[in-house]
MIDOSE-1310 file (N, C-alpha, C; in nm, 2 decimals, decimal comma, always signed):
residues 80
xxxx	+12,41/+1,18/+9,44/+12,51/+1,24/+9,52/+12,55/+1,15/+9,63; +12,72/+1,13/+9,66/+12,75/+1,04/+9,75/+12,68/+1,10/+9,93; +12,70/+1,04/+10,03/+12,66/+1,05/+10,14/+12,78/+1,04/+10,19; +12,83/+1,14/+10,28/+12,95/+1,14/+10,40/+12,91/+1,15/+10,55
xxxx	+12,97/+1,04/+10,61/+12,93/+1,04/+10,76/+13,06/+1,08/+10,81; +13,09/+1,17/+10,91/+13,19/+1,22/+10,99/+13,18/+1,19/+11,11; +13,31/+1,09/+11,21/+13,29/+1,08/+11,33/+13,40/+1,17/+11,41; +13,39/+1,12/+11,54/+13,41/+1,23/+11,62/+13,51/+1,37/+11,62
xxxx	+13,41/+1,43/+11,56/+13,46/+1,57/+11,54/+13,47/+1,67/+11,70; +13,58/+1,66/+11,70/+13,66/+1,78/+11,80/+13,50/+1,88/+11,83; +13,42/+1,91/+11,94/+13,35/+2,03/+11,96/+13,39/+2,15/+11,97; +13,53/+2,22/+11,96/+13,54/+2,34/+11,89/+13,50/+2,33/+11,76
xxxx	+13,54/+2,23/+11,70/+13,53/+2,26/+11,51/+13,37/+2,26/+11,48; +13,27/+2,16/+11,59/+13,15/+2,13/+11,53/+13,10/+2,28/+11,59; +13,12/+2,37/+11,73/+13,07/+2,49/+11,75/+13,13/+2,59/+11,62; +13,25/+2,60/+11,62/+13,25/+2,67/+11,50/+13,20/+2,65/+11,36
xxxx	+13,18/+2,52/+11,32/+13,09/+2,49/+11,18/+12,96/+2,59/+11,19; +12,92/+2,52/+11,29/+12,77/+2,57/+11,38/+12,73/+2,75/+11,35; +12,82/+2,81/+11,42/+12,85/+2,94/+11,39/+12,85/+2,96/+11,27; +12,94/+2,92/+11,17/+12,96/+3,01/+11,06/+12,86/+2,94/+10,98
xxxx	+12,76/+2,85/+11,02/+12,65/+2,79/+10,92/+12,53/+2,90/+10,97; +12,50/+2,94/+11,08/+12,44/+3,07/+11,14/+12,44/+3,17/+11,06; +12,59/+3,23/+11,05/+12,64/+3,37/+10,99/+12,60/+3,35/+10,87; +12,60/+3,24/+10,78/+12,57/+3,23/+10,65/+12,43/+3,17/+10,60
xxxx	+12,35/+3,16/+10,75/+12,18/+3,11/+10,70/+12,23/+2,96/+10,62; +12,31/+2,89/+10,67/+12,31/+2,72/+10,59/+12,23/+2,64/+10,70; +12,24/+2,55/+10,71/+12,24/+2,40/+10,76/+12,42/+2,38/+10,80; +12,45/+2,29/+10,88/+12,55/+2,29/+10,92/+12,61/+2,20/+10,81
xxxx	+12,51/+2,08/+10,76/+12,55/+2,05/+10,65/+12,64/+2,08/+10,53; +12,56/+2,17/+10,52/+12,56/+2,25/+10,39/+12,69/+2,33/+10,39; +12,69/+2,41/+10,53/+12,82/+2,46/+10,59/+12,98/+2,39/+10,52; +12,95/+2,29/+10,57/+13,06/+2,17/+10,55/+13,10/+2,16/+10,42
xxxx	+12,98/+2,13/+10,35/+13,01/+2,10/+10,20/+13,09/+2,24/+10,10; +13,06/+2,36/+10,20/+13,08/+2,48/+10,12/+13,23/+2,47/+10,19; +13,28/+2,49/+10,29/+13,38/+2,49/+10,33/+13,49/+2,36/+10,21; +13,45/+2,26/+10,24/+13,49/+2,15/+10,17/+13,53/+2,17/+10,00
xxxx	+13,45/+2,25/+9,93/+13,46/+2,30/+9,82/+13,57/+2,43/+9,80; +13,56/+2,49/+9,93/+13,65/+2,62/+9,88/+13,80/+2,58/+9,89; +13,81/+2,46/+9,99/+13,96/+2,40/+10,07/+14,02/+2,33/+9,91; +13,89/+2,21/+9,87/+13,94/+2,13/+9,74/+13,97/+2,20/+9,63
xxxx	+13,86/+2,32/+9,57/+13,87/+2,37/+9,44/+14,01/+2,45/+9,50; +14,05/+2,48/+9,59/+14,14/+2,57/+9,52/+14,24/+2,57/+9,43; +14,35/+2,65/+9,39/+14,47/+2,59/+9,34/+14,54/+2,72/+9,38; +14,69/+2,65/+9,33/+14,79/+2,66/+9,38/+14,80/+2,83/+9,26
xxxx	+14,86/+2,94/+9,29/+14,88/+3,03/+9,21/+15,06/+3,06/+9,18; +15,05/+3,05/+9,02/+15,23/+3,06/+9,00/+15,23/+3,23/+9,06; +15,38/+3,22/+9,12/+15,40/+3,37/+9,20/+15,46/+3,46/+9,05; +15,49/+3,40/+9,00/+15,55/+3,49/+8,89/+15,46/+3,54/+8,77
xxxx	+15,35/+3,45/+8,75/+15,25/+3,46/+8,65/+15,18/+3,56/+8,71; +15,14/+3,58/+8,87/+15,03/+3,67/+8,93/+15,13/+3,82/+8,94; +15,31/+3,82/+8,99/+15,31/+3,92/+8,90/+15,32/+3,96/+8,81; +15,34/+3,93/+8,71/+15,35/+3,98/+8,54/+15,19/+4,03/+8,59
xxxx	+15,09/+3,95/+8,59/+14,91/+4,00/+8,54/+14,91/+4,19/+8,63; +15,01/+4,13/+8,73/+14,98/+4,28/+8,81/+15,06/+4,40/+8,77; +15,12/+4,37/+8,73/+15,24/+4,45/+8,66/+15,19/+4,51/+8,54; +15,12/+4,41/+8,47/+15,04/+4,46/+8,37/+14,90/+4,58/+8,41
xxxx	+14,89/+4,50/+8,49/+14,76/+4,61/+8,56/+14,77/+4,78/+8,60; +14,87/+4,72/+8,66/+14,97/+4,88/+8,69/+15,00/+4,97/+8,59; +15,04/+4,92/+8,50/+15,08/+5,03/+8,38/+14,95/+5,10/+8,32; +14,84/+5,00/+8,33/+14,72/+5,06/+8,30/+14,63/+5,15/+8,34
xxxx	+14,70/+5,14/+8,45/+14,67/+5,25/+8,55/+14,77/+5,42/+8,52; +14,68/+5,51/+8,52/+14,79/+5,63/+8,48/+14,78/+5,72/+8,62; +14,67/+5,73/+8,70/+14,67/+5,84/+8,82/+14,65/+5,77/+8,91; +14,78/+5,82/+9,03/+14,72/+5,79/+9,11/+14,63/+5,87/+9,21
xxxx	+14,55/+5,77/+9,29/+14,40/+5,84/+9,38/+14,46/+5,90/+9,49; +14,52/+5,83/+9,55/+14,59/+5,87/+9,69/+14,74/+5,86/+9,67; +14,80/+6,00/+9,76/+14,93/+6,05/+9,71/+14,98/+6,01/+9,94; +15,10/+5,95/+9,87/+15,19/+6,00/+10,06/+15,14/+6,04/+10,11
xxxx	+15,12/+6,17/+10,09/+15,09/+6,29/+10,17/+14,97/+6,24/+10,24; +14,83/+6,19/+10,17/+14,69/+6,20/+10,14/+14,72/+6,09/+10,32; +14,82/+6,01/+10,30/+14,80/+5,86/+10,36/+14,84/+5,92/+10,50; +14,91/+6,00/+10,49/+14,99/+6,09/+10,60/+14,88/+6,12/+10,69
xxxx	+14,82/+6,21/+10,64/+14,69/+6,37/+10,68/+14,60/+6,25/+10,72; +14,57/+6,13/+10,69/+14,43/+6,07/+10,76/+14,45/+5,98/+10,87; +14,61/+5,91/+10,85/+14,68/+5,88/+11,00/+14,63/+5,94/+11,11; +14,72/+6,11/+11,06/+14,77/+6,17/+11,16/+14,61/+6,25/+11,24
xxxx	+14,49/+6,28/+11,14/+14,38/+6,31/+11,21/+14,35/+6,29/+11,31; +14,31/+6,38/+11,40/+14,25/+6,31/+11,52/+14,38/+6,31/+11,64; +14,48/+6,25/+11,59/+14,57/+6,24/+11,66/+14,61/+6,38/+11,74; +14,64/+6,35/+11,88/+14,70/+6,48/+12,00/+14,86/+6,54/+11,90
């Protein structure tokens, strides 16, 4: 595995690494490299391919769970 040396990194970004290598039980190292991987692997999604798949999805769907109304009545709870 290659070795990467990083110099002067801004101390917001190294406190925040820091933190979210905390939240996640890493090494700050390690932190880095996971970040680094989620930024590289990404890709790019065609907008029209993701909706046809959802459109698809939709149709397969026959009931729906929650009606208007349902979204209404749990707003409005509580409320004066």
């Amino acid at each position: 595995m290659a070795t990467l040396t990083i110099k002067n990194i801004p101390d917001e970004v190294y406190k925040q690494l820091k933190q979210r290598a905390a939240r996640h039980r890493r090494s700050v190292n390690s932190e880095v490299i996971v970040c680094l991987e989620k930024v590289l692997g990404s890709r790019s999604i065609d907008p029209a391919a993701f909706l046809t798949s959802i459109r698809a999805l939709r149709q397969n769907i026959s009931t729906v769970f929650v009606t208007e109304e349902d979204l209404h009545a749990a707003k409005d709870e509580g409320r004066l």
